[in-house]
N, C-alpha and C positions, 0 to 999 in steps of 0.2 A: 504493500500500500504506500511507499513511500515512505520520508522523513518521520517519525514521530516530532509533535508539538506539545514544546517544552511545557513545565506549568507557571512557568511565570507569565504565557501567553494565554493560556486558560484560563491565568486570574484575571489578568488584563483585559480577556474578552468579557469575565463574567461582572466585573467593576462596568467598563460599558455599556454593556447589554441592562445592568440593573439602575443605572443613571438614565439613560432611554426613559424606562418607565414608571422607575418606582423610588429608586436610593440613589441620594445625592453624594457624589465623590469629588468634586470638583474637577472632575476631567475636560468636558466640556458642554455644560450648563450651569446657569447659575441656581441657588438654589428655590424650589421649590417652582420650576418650569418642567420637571420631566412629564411624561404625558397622561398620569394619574393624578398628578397635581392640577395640571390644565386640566381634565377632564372634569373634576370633583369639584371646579371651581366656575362650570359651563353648566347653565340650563338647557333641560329639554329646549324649552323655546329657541334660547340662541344655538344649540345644535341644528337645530332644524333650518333655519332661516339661513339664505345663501347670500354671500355679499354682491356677489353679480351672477348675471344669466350666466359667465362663463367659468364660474370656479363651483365646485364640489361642497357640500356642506359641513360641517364637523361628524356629523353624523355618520356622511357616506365613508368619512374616513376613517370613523372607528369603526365601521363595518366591512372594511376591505383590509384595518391592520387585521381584525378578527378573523377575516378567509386568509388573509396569509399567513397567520400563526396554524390556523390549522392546516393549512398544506404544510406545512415546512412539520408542524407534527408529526403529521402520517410520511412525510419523505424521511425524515427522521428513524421511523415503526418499521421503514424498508415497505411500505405497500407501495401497488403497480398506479399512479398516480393518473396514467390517461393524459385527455385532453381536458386541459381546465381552461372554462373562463372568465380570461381576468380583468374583461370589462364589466361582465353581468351586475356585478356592486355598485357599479355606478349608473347604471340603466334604474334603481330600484328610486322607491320613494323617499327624496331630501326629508321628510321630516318623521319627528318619533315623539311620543307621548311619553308624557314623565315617567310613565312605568316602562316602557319599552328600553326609553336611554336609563334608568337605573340598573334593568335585567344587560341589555350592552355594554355596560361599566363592566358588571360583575363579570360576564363573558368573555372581556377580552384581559378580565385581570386572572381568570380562572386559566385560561389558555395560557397565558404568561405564566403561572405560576407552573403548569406543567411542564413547560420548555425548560423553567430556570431549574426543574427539579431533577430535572433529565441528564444538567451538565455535571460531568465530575469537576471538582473544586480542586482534590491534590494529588490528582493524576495528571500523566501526561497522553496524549491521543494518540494512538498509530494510524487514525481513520481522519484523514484529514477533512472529508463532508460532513462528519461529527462536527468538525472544530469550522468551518465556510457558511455551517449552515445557520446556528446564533451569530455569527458575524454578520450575515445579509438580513436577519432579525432583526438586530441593532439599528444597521443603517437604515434597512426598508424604513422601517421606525422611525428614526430620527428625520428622516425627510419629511414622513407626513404628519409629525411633529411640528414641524415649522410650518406646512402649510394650512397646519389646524391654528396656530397659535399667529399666524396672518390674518387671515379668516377672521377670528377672535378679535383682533386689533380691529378691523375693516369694520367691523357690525359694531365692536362698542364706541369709536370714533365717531 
């Protein structure tokens, strides 16, 4: 399978990957912007509402971080993953009812938690898609992180 990666890059990824969504490291966010913070700090209402005809709602994009944690899951689990698609999230309905975006919170923190539970912490990886695959978590994340917390600026502006 290649190199093994080492564990100081494991930790490295796993400090990342937990700054993303949940735990503040000072890597690169400041604190209390990771995307649990943003979220917990956003109404159904302003989830729902779009700041122009041509941008996504906060909504649709915890609903697509939510489809790609669960693929990256099941690629993860090793199942035969098919054709996915990965417009359909965004084809769906911009907006969500206080309970819908509560049960979505919990959904895409309950999917996070099973990824973060998945990674070993003081091992080192011989399976280099083990260790690519929280890495493109991280980032997928953090991009639509920023364009949630754009959005967010745009509506409360």
């Amino acid at each position: 399978m290649g190199e093994t990666i080492p564990r100081y890059a494991t930790q490295s990824l796993i400090q990342v990957l937990e700054e993303t969504f949940d735990n503040h490291h000072g890597i690169f966010l400041d604190r209390g912007t990771s995307l649990f913070a943003t979220l917990d700090q956003t109404s159904a209402e302003e989830a729902s509402r779009l700041a122009s005809s041509s941008c996504a709602s906060v909504a649709q994009h915890v609903k697509h971080v939510a489809f790609y944690l669960d693929v990256m899951r099941r690629y993860l689990a090793g199942e035969e993953l098919g054709q996915i698609d990965w417009r359909a999230i965004w084809h769906e309905s911009p907006n969500v009812t206080g309970a819908e975006w509560d049960a979505l919170r919990a959904d895409v923190r309950a999917r996070y938690t099973d990824l973060r539970n998945r990674l070993p912490e003081e091992t080192a990886w011989s399976d280099p898609l083990q260790f690519d695959t929280p890495l493109a978590v991280a980032m997928h994340t953090a991009a639509h992180l920023g364009a949630i917390r754009q959005t967010l600026r745009m509506l409360r502006d």
